[in-house]
N, C-alpha and C positions, 0 to 999 in steps of 0.2 A: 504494500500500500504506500500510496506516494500522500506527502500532507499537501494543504491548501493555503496562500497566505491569507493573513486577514484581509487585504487590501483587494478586492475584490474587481474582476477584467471592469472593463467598459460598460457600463449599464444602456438600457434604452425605455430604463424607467424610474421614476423616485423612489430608489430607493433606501431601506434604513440602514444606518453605521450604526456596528457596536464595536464592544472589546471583547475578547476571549479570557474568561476567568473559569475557573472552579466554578461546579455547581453544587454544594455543601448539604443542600434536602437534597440532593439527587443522589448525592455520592459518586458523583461522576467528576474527573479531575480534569484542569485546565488542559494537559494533554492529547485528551482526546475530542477535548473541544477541539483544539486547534485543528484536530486532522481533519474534521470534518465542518471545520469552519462555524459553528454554532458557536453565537453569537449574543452578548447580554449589553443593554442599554435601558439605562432611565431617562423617559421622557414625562415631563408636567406632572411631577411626583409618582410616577406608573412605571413599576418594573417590566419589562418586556424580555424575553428569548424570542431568538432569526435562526430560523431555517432556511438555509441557502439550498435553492437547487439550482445547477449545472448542466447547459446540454452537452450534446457531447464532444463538443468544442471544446469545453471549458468557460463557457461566457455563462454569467448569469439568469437562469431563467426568470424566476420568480422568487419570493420569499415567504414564508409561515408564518405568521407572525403573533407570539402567544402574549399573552395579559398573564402574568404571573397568580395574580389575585384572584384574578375573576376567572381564569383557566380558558377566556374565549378567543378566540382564533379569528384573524383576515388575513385574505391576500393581496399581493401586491406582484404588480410582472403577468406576465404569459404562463395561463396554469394550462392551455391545451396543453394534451400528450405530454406530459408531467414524465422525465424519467422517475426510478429510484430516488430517495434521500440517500449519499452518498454515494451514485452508480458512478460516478465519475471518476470516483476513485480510483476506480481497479478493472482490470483488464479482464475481457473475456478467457474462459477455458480452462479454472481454474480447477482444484480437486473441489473445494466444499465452498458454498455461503448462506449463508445463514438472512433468510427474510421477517423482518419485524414487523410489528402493527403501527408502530410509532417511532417517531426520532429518537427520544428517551430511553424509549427500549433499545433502539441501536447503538446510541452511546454505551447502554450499559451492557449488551453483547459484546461490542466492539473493544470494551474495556476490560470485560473477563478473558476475554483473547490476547492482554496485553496490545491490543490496536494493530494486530498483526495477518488478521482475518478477515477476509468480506464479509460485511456485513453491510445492509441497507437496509429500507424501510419502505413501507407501500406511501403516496404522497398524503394522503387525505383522508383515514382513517378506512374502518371496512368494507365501506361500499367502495371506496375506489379500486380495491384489491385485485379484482377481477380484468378491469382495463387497466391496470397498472402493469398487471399480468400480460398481455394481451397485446400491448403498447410495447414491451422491452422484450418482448418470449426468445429473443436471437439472445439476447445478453445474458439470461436467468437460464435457459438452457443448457447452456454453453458447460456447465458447471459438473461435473462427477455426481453429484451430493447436495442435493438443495435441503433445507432445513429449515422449516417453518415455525415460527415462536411468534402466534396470533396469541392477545389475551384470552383467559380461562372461560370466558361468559360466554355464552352463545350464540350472540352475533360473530364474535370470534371465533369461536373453531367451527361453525359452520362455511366464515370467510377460508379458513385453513384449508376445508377437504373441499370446497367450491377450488381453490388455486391451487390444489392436490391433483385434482381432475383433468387441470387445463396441461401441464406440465406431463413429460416425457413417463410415462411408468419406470420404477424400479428405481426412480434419481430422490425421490420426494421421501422425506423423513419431519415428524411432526411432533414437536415437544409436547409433553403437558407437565405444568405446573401447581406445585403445591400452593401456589398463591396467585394473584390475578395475572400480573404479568411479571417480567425479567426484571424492572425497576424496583420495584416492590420488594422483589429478593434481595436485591441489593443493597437497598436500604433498611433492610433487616442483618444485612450482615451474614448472608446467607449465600454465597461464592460458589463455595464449596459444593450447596446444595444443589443450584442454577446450573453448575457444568457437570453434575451428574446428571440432571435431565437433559443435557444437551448430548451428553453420549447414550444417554439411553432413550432419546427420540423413536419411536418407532415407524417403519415404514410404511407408507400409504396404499395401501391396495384398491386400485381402482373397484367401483360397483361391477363394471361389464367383467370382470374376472373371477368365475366363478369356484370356490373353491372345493377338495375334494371331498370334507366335510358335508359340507352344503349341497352338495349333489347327492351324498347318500342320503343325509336328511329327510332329503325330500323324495327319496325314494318308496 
């Protein structure tokens, strides 16, 4: 993985500057902010985190842009055909990457990896999943070992085996966690726990694949 500087290419829209710090309720370190360019600034007493996405140039597409407080989200820039959050990073064809529900969650993936892993994130939460899929499938393809870590509720792991489906059989592997999502663990102080479920992700078996169980079954 190659990092990103803070100073971000040519824009062709307004938009927001921050700085690269620690995120201390995250437990996510300045580090791996910087790699993936997530970005913190206070405007008119309002804390705000920047989500920078990348086409594949490297120019700026668009930005996330959260309210700390109030947790609500706008964009800003060209959200059509939205790659990955951090797709930019890292080059096709790799052994393994690891697909998030959230930025957060991918910092804190990216961070149990030591920032040495693919990892990205779908743009827009779970309904985007699908064409986020869909949009990039040469790039997520590409990979040995996809590994999906959607949150535990179920709009989440429903998004999971919906982008299970779309994906190559036999590549697709599916965390489930003892807690909602990856950030959560980590903020518990739970490392440890988060990268055993990350090795013992289980494989996704498509529906049209029927298995030889289930054929007797039904016999």
């Amino acid at each position: 993985a190659s990092t990103h500087s803070v100073n971000v290419p040519e824009r062709k829209f307004e938009s927001y500057r921050g700085t690269i710090k620690d995120l201390p309720h995250r437990r996510i370190d300045d580090k791996t902010c910087r790699m993936y360019n997530y970005q913190s600034v206070t405007i008119n007493g309002r804390d705000l985190e920047i989500e920078n996405f990348y086409d594949l140039d490297g120019q700026l597409q668009a930005q996330h842009i959260r309210d700390v407080a109030t947790k609500r989200f706008k964009w800003v820039g060209d959200t059509t055909n939205l790659p990955f959050f951090g797709q930019h990073l890292f080059e096709s064809g790799g052994k393994r990457i690891t697909i998030t529900e959230g930025a957060i969650d991918c910092l804190s993936m990216s961070k149990l990896f030591g920032n040495k892993y693919p990892v990205v994130s779908i743009p827009n939460g779970v309904n985007s999943a699908v064409k986020a899929v869909k949009n990039n499938y040469e790039f997520i393809s590409s990979f040995e070992t996809i590994v999906i870590c959607f949150d535990m509720d179920d709009p989440g792991q429903n998004a999971a085996r919906e982008v299970a489906e779309l994906l190559p059989p036999g590549k697709v592997k599916i965390m489930s966690l003892p807690r909602k999502d990856a950030n959560e663990m980590l903020v518990h102080g739970e490392s440890q726990d988060l990268l055993q479920a990350y090795w013992n992700a289980k494989s996704h078996n498509p529906d049209s694949i029927l298995h030889v169980s289930s054929v007797l079954d039904n016999k």
